[in-house]
C-alpha positions in Angstrom: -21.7 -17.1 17.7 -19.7 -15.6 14.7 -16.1 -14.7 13.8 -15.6 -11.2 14.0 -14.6 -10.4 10.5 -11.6 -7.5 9.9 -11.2 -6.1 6.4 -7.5 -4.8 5.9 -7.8 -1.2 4.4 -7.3 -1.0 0.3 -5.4 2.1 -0.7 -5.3 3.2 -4.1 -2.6 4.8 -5.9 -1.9 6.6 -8.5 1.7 7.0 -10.2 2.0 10.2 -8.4 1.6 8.6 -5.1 4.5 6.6 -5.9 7.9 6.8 -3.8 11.1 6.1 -6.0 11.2 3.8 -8.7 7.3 2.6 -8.3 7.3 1.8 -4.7 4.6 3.0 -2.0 5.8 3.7 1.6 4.0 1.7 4.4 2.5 3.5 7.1 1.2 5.9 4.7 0.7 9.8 5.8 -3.1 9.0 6.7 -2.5 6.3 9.1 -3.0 7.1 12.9 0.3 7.4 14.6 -0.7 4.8 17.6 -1.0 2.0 14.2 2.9 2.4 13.2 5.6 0.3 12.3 8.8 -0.4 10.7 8.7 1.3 6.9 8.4 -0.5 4.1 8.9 0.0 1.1 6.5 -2.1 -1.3 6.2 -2.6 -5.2 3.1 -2.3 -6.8 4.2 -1.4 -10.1 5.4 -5.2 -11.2 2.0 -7.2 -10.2 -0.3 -3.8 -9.9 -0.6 -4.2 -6.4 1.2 -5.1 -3.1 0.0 -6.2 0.7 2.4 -4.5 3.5 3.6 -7.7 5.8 3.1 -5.8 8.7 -0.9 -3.9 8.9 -2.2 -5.9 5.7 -2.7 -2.9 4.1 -3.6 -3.4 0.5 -2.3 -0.9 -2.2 -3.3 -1.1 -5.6 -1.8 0.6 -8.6 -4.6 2.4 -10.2 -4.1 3.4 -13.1 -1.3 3.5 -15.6 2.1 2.4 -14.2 4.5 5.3 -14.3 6.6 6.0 -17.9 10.0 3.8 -18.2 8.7 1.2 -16.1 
């Protein structure tokens, strides 16, 4: 018998994507409305990227971080 094996989703983003001064907003738009929860608001220009502590969603900053930060 094996582990069943989940991958948490990866989400790119680009600087466009970004909410405020380089934050994402977790759920994201494309996210099913049964899989919500509390908004958060996650930084993924300092290290590039950022998990949500809730789903485990990964985002990841891809390309170049927004001018001025």
């Amino acid at each position: 018998m094996s582990a069943a094996t989940t991958e948490k989703p990866i989400v790119k983003v680009s600087a466009g994507d970004l909410q405020g001064p380089g934050v994402v907003v977790c759920p994201n738009p494309t996210m099913p409305l049964w899989s919500n929860h509390p908004r958060v608001f996650l930084d993924v220009v300092k290290t590039g990227s950022a998990t949500c502590p809730y789903c485990g969603t990964h985002y990841v900053l891809d390309g170049p971080p927004p001018k001025g930060h």
